[in-house]
DOBARO-953942 format. One record per residue (C-alpha): x, z, y; residue in one letter. Coordinates in Angstrom, 3 decimals. Layout:
+----------+----------+----------+---------+
|        u |        w |        v | residuo |
+----------+----------+----------+---------+
|        X |        Z |        Y |       a |
...
+----------+----------+----------+---------+
This chain:
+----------+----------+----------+---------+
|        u |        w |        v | residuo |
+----------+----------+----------+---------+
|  152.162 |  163.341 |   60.447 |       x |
|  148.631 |  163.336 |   61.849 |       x |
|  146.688 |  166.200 |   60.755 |       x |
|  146.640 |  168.325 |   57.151 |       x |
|  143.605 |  168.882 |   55.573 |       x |
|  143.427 |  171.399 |   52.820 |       x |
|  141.327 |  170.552 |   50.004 |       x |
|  140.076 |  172.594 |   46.959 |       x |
|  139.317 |  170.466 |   44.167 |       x |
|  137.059 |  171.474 |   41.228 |       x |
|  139.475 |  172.293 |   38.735 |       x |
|  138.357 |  169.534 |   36.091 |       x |
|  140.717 |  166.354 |   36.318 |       x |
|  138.260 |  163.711 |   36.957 |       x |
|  136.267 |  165.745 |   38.892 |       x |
|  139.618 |  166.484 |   41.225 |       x |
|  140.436 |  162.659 |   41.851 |       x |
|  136.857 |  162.083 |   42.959 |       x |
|  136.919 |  164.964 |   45.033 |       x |
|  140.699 |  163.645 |   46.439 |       x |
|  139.518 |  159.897 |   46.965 |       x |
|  136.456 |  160.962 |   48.660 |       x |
|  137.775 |  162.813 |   51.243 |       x |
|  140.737 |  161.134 |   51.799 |       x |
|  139.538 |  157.920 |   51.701 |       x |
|  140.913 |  156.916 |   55.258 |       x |
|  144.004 |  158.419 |   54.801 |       x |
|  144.718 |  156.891 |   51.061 |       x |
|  144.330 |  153.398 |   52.594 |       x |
|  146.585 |  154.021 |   55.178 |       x |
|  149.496 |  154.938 |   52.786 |       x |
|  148.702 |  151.873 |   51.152 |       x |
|  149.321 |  150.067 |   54.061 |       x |
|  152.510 |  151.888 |   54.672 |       x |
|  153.739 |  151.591 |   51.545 |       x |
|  152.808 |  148.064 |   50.999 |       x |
|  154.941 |  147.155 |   53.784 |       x |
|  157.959 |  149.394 |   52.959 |       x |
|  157.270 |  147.328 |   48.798 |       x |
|  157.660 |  144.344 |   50.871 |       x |
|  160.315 |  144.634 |   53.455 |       x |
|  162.615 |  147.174 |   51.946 |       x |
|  161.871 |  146.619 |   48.381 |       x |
|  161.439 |  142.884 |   48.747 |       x |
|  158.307 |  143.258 |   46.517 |       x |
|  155.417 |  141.262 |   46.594 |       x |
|  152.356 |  142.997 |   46.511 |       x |
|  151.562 |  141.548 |   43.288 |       x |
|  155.183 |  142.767 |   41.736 |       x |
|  154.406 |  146.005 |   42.653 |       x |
|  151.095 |  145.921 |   41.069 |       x |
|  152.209 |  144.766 |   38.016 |       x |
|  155.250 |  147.498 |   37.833 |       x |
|  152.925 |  150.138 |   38.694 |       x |
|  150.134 |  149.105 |   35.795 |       x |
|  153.197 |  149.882 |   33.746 |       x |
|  153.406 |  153.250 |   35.098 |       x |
|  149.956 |  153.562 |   34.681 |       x |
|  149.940 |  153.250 |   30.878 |       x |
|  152.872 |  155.915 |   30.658 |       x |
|  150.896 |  158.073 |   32.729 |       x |
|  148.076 |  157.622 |   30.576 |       x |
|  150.059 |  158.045 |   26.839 |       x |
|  152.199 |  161.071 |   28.389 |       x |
|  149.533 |  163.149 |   30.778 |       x |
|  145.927 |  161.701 |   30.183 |       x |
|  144.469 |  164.272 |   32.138 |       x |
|  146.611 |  162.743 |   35.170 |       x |
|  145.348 |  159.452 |   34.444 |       x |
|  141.694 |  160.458 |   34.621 |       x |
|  142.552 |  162.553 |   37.638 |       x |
|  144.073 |  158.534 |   39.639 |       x |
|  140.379 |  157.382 |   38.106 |       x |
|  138.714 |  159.722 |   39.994 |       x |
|  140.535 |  159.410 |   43.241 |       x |
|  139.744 |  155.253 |   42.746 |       x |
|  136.189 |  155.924 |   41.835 |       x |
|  136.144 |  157.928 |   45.235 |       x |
|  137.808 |  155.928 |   47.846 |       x |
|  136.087 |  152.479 |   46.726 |       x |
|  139.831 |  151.242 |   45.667 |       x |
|  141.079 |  149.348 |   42.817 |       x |
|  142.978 |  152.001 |   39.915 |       x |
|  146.309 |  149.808 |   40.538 |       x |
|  146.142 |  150.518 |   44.015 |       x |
|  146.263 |  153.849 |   42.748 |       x |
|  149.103 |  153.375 |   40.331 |       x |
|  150.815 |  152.241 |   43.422 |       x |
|  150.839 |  155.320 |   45.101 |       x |
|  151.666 |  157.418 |   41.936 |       x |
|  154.675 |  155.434 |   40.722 |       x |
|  156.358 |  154.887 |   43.974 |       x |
|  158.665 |  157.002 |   43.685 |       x |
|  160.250 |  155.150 |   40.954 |       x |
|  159.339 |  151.838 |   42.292 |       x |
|  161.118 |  152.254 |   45.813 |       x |
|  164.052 |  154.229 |   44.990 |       x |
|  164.769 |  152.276 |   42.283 |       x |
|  164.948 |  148.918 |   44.486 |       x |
|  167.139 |  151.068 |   47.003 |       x |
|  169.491 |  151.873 |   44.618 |       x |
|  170.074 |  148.303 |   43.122 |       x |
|  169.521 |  146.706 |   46.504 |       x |
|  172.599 |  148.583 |   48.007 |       x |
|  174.596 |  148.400 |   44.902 |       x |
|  174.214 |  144.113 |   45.017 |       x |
|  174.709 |  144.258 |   48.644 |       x |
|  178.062 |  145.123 |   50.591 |       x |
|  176.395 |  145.721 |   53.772 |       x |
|  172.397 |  146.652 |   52.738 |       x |
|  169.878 |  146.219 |   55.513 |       x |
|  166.428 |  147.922 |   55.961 |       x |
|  167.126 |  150.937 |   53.385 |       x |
|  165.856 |  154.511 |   55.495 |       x |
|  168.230 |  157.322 |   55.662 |       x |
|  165.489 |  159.360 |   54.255 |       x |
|  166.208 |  163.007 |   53.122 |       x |
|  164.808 |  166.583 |   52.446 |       x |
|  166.699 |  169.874 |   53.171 |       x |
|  165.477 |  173.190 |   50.531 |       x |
|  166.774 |  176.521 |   50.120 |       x |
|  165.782 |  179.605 |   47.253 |       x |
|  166.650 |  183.312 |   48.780 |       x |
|  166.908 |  185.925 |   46.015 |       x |
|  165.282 |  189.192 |   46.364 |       x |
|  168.038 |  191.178 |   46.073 |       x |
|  169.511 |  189.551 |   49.626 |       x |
|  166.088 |  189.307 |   51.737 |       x |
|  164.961 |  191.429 |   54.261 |       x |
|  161.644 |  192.510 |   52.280 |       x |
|  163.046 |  192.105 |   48.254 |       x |
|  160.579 |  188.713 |   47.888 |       x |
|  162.140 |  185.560 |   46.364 |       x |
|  161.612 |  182.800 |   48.823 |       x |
|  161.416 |  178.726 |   48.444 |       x |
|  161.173 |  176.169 |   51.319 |       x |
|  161.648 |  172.987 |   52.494 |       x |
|  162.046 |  170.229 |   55.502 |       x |
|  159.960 |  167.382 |   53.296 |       x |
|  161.390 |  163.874 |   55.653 |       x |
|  159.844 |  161.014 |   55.471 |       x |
|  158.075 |  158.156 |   57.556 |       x |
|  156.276 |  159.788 |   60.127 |       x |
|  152.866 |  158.257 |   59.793 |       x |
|  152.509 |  158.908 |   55.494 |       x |
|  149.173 |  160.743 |   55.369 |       x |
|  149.322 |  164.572 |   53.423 |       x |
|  147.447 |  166.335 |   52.105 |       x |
|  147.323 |  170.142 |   50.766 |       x |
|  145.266 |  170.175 |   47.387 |       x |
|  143.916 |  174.014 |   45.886 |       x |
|  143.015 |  173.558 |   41.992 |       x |
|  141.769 |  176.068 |   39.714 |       x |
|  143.180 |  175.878 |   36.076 |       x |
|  141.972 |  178.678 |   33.892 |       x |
|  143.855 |  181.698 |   35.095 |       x |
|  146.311 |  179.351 |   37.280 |       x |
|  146.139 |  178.147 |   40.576 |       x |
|  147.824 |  176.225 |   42.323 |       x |
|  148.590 |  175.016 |   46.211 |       x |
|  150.778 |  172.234 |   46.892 |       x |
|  151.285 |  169.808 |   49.238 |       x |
|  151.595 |  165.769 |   48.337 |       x |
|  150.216 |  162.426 |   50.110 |       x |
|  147.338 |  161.477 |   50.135 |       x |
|  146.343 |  159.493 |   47.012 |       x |
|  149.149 |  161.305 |   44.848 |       x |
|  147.755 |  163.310 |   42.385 |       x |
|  150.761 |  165.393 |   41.615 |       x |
|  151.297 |  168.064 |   44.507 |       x |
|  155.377 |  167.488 |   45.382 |       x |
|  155.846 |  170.858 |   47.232 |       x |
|  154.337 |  174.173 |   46.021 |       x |
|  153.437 |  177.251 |   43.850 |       x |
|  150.992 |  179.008 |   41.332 |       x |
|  149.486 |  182.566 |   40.472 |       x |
|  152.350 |  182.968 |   38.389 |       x |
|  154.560 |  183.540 |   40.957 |       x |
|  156.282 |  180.120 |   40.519 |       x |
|  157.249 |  177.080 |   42.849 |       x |
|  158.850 |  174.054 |   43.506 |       x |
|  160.943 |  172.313 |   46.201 |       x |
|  162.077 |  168.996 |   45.666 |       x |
|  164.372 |  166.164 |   47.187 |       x |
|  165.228 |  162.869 |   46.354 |       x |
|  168.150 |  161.404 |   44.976 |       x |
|  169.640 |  158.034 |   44.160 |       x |
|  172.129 |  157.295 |   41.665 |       x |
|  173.120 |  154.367 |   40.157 |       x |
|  171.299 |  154.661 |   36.801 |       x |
|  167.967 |  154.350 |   38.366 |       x |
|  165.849 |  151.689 |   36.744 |       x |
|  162.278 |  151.999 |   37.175 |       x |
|  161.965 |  149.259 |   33.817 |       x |
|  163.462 |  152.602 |   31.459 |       x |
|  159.655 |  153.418 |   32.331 |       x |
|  159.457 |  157.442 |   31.638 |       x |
|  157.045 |  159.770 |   32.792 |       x |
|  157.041 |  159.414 |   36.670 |       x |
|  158.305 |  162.126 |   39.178 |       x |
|  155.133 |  162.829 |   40.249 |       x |
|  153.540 |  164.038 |   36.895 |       x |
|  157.079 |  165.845 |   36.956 |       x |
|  155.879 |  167.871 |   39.582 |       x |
|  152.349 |  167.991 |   38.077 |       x |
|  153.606 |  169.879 |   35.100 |       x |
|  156.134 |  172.202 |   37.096 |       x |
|  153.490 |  173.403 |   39.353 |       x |
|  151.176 |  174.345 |   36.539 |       x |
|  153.913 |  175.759 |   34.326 |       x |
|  153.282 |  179.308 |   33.080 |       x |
|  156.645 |  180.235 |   32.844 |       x |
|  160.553 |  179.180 |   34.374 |       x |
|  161.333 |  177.715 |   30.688 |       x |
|  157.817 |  175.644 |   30.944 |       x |
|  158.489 |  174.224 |   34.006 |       x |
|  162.567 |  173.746 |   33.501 |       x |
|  161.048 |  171.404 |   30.348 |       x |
|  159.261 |  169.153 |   32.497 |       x |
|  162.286 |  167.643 |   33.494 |       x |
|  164.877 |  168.513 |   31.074 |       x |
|  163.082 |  167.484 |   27.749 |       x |
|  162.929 |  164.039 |   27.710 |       x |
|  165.071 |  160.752 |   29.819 |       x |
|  163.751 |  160.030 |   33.866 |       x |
|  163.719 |  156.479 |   35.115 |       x |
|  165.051 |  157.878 |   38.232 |       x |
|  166.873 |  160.860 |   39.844 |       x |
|  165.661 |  163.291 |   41.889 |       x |
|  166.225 |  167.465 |   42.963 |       x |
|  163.779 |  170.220 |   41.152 |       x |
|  164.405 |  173.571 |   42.652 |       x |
|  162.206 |  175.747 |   40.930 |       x |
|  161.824 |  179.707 |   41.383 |       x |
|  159.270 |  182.497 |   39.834 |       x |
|  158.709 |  186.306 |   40.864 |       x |
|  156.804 |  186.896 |   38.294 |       x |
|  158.969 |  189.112 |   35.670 |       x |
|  162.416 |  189.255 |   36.313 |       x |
|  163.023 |  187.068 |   39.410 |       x |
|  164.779 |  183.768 |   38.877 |       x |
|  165.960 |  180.332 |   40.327 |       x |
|  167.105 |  177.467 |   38.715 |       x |
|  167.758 |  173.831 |   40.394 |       x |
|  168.196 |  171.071 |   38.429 |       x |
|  169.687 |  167.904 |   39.580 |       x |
|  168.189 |  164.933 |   37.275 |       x |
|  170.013 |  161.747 |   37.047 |       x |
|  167.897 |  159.220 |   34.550 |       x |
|  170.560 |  160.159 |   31.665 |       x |
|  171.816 |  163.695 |   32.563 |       x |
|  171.050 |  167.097 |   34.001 |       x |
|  172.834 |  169.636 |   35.155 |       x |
|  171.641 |  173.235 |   37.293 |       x |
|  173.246 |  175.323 |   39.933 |       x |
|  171.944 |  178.749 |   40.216 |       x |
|  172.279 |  180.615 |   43.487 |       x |
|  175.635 |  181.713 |   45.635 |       x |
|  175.385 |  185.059 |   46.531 |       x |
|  171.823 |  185.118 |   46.579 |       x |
|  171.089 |  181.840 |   48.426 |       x |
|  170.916 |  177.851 |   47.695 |       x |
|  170.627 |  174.939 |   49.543 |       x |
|  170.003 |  171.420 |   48.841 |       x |
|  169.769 |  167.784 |   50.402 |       x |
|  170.188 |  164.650 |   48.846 |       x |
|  173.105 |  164.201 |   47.250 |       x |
|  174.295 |  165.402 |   43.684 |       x |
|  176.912 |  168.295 |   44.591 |       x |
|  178.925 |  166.898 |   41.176 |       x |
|  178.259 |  163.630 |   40.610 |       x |
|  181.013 |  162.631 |   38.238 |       x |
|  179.721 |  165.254 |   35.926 |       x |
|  177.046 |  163.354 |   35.692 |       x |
|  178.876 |  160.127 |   35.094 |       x |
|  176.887 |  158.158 |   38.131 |       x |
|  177.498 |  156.840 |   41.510 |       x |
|  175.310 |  157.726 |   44.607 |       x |
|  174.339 |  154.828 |   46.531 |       x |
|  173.773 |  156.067 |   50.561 |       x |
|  176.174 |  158.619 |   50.012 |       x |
|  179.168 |  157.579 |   51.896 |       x |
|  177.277 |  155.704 |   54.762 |       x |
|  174.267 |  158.151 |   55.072 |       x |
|  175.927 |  161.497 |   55.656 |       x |
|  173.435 |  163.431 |   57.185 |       x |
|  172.775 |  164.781 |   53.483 |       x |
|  176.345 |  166.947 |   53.801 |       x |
|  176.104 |  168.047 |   57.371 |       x |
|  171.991 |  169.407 |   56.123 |       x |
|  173.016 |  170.662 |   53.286 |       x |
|  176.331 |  172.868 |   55.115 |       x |
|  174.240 |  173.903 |   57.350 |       x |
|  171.466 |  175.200 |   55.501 |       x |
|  173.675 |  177.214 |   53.722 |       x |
|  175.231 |  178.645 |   56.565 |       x |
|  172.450 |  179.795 |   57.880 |       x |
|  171.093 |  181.798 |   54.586 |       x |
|  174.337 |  182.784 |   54.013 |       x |
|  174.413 |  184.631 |   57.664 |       x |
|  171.061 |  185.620 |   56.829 |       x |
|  171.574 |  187.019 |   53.890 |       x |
|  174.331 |  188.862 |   54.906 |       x |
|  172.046 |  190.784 |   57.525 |       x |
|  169.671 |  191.196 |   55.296 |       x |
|  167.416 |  189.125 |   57.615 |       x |
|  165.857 |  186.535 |   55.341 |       x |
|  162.174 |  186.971 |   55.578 |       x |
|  158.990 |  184.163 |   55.574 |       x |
|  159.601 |  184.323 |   59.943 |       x |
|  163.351 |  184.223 |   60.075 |       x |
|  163.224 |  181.060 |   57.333 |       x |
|  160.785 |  179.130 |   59.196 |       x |
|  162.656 |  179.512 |   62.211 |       x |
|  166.212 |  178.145 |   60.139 |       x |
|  163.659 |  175.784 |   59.390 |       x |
|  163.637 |  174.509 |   63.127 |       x |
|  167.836 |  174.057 |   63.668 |       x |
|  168.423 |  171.312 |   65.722 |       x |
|  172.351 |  171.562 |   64.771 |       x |
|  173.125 |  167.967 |   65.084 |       x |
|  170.097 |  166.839 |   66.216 |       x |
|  168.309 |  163.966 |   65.020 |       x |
|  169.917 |  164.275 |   61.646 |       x |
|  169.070 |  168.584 |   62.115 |       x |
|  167.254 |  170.646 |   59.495 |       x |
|  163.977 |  169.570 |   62.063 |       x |
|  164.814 |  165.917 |   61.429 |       x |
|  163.535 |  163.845 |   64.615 |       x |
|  163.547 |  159.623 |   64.735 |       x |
|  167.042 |  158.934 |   65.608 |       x |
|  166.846 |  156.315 |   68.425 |       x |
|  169.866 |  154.400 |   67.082 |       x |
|  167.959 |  153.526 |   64.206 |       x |
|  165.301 |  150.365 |   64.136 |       x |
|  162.133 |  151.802 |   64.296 |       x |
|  160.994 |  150.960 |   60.750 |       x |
|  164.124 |  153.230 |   59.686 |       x |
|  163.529 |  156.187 |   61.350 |       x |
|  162.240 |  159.361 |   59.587 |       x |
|  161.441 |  162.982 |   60.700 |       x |
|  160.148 |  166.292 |   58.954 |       x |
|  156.423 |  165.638 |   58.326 |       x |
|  155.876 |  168.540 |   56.218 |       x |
|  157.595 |  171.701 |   56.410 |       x |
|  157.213 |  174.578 |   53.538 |       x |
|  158.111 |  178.539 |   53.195 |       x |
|  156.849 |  179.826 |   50.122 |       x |
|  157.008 |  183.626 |   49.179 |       x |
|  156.822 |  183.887 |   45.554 |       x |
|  156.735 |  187.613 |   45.493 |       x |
|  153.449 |  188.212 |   47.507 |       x |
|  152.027 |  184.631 |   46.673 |       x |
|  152.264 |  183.217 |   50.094 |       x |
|  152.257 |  179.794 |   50.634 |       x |
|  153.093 |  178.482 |   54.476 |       x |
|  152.851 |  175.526 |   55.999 |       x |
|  153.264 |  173.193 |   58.755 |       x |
|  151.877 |  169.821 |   58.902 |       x |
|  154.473 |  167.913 |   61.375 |       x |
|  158.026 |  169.117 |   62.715 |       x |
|  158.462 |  172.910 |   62.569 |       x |
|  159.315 |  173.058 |   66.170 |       x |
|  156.299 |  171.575 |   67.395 |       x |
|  153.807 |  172.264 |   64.475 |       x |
|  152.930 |  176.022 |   63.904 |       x |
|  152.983 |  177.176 |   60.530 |       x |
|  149.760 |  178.310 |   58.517 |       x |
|  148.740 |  180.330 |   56.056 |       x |
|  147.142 |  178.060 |   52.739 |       x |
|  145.742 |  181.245 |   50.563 |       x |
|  146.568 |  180.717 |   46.847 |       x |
|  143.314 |  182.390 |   45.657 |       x |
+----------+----------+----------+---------+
């Protein structure tokens, strides 16, 4: 990923997306470009298609979250573009996994569909070095998607987060109350962007300005998805807690910890409690192997009570099974427009309020501090 800008934004939603367009101007029409192409080639959706799906999006957006809607005005009002272009950007989550998921279940042999994936991880207090809950993530995805980290002022909560350029909702972060979020995808075969619910991306909106664990847990739990996907959510403030939820569009269900430690990739770890079928599952495997050893690797470090913001980033940088590692690099098997590698990698200490990041692979890319006030 070329380089990650950090951005406050006013605090007012309009005001934000204007703020967001005009700065990232460049960078928002460059994910269009991508993303255009992947609608196109993977998704075998016209430009015009995608518009129209996405206009859908954009009236759910605006009946469920108007200040989220006013928030993709601003961001077209600053970058000169049309507001479906924005709509694009916001509902593609649901627009391309959706198309992967009933492209490879028509298909016996699917062609073009990225072995795309994210590896995160919560560490308890009670098992780290220095008694701080810790979140993080490997975010992997095509390597030339344009971030972006966004600071926003809410009343008495703040919030830093990571997301792409053009995507209002931050995807990857935390708030003065101590909470955060760490996401990855998943595909099942009940996705259906047509159920048209609120997109994951407002999902994340309303996690990462949550108050409480119970607030943010209701973001995804309270009403249907269109689409799956991983929340692993964590707050310090009180008593300490963790809670992932794996989301299929119909059910939920949430794993808590293992001795102190969880790790995620992108598969459901029960699928057949949740009464779907993961497309990718049996042919993209690098999901298991991540997921293994992530939790190896916590579980070792928790047992040495050596978990701390340093010793996660540097789990962060396994090459175990390089290309498909915890640092995901292009695997040269691969055609190039299916490659993928970390872009964006996260340690977030909830305890002290601490939010790190690096802005390409961890084991070229040094981390930085993004202060949360």
């Amino acid at each position: 990923m070329p380089e990650l800008p950090v951005l406050e934004l006013p605090g007012a939603p309009h005001a934000d997306g204007l703020a967001h367009g005009s700065a990232c101007g460049a960078a928002i029409a460059e994910n269009l470009e991508i993303y255009y192409d992947r609608f196109q080639r993977e998704a075998r959706l016209t430009p015009q298609e995608t518009r129209e799906r996405a206009r859908m999006y954009l009236a759910v957006i605006d009946r469920e979250e108007p200040a989220y809607g006013e928030a993709m005005r601003g961001v077209a009002e600053g970058a000169g573009i049309s507001l479906d272009d924005v709509a694009v950007l916001n509902a593609r989550y649901e627009i391309l996994y959706s198309q992967y998921s009933s492209i490879n279940q028509a298909e016996a042999e699917p062609r073009g569909i990225p072995a795309g994936g994210c590896t995160a991880f919560a560490v308890a207090p009670e098992v780290s070095a220095d008694g701080h809950l810790y979140l993080g993530q490997n975010w992997d995805w095509f390597p030339a998607v344009r971030g972006v980290v966004l600071r926003r002022a809410v009343g008495e909560t703040r919030v830093v987060a990571f997301t792409e350029a053009g995507i209002v909702g931050g995807k990857i972060g935390m708030n003065t109350h101590g909470l955060g979020l760490v996401i990855n995808g998943l595909l099942s075969s009940q996705d259906d962007w047509s159920h048209l619910r609120t997109p994951f991306h407002v999902r994340t909106w309303r996690i990462l300005h949550a108050r409480s664990l119970r607030e943010a847990t209701r973001a995804v739990t309270d009403e249907l998805r269109a689409c799956s996907a991983n929340f692993l959510i964590g707050q310090a403030d009180g008593v300490a807690a963790v809670v992932n939820i794996e989301a299929a569009p119909g059910a939920t269900c949430t794993l808590a910890p293992e001795n102190g430690v969880l790790a995620h990739a992108n598969h459901f770890t029960d699928a057949d409690r949740l009464q779907v079928w993961q497309p990718l599952a049996e042919e993209k495997t690098s999901t298991y192997r991540r997921a293994d050893r992530m939790h190896r690797l916590l579980t070792e470090g928790a047992r040495r009570r050596t978990l701390h913001a340093a010793t996660l980033m540097d789990i962060l940088r396994d090459h175990e099974g390089r290309p498909d590692s915890l640092c995901r690099h292009p695997n040269p098997a691969l055609p190039e427009e299916e490659r993928v590698e970390t872009v964006v990698s996260v340690v977030e200490d909830l305890t002290a309020g601490r939010f790190y990041v690096a802005g390409g692979t961890p084991c070229t890319t040094p981390f930085v501090e993004i202060p949360l006030r």
